[in-house]
N, C-alpha and C positions, 0 to 999 in steps of 0.2 A: 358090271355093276348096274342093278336097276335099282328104281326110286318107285314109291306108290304114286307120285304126282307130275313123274314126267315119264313120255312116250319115246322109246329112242327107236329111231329108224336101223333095219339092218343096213348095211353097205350097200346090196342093191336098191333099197329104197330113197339109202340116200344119195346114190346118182341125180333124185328131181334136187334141180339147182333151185335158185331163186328167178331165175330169168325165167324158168320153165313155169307158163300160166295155169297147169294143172296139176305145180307145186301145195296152193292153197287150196282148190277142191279135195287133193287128196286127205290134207292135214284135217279139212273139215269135214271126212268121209269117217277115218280115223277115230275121230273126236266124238264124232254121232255115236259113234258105236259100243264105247269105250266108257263115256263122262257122262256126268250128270248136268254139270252146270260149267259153262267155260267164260273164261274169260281172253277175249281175241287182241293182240295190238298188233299194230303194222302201220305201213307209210301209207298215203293213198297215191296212186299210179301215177293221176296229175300232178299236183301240188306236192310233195312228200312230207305233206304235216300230218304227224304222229295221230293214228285214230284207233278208237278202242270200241268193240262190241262186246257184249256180255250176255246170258239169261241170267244173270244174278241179279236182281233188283236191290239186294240190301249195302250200301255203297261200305259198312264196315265189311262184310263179306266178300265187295273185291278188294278191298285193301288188303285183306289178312291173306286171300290167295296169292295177291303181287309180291307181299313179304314171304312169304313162303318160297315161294321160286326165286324172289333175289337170296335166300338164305341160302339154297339150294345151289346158285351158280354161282355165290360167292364161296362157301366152305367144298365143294367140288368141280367144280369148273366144267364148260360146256362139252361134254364128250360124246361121244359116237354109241356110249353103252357098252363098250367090250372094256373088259375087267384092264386096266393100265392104259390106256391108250388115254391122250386128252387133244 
């Protein structure tokens, strides 16, 4: 199962864990190549308070991307991309 607005990793891609620090260069190697305009969240390394990057300057624009993807992982839930698997 694919979606237009989310990138699923194969199985060997998703071996890069979270611990692994060229997890997020990859995603953002990915993203470059792929998207037009992204919208980033994640923890920060130190502190782990919630930070958010963007190129979308129009702040209705990331709201309507953020709903999109909670739409997305609410009515499908977080999966690997392979048709049945969650």
């Amino acid at each position: 199962m694919t979606d237009d607005n989310i990138i699923y990793f194969s199985k060997e891609q998703s071996k890069i864990n979270k611990i692994d620090a060229s997890a997020v260069e990859v995603l953002c190697d990915i993203a470059g190549r792929h998207l037009d305009d992204v919208v980033i969240l994640g923890s920060d390394k130190e502190t782990g308070a919630i930070k958010m990057m963007t190129t979308q300057e129009d702040v209705a624009d990331i709201l309507f991307y953020l709903e999109v993807a909670k739409k997305a992982i609410l009515d499908q839930g977080v999966h690997d991309g392979v048709d049945g698997e969650v």
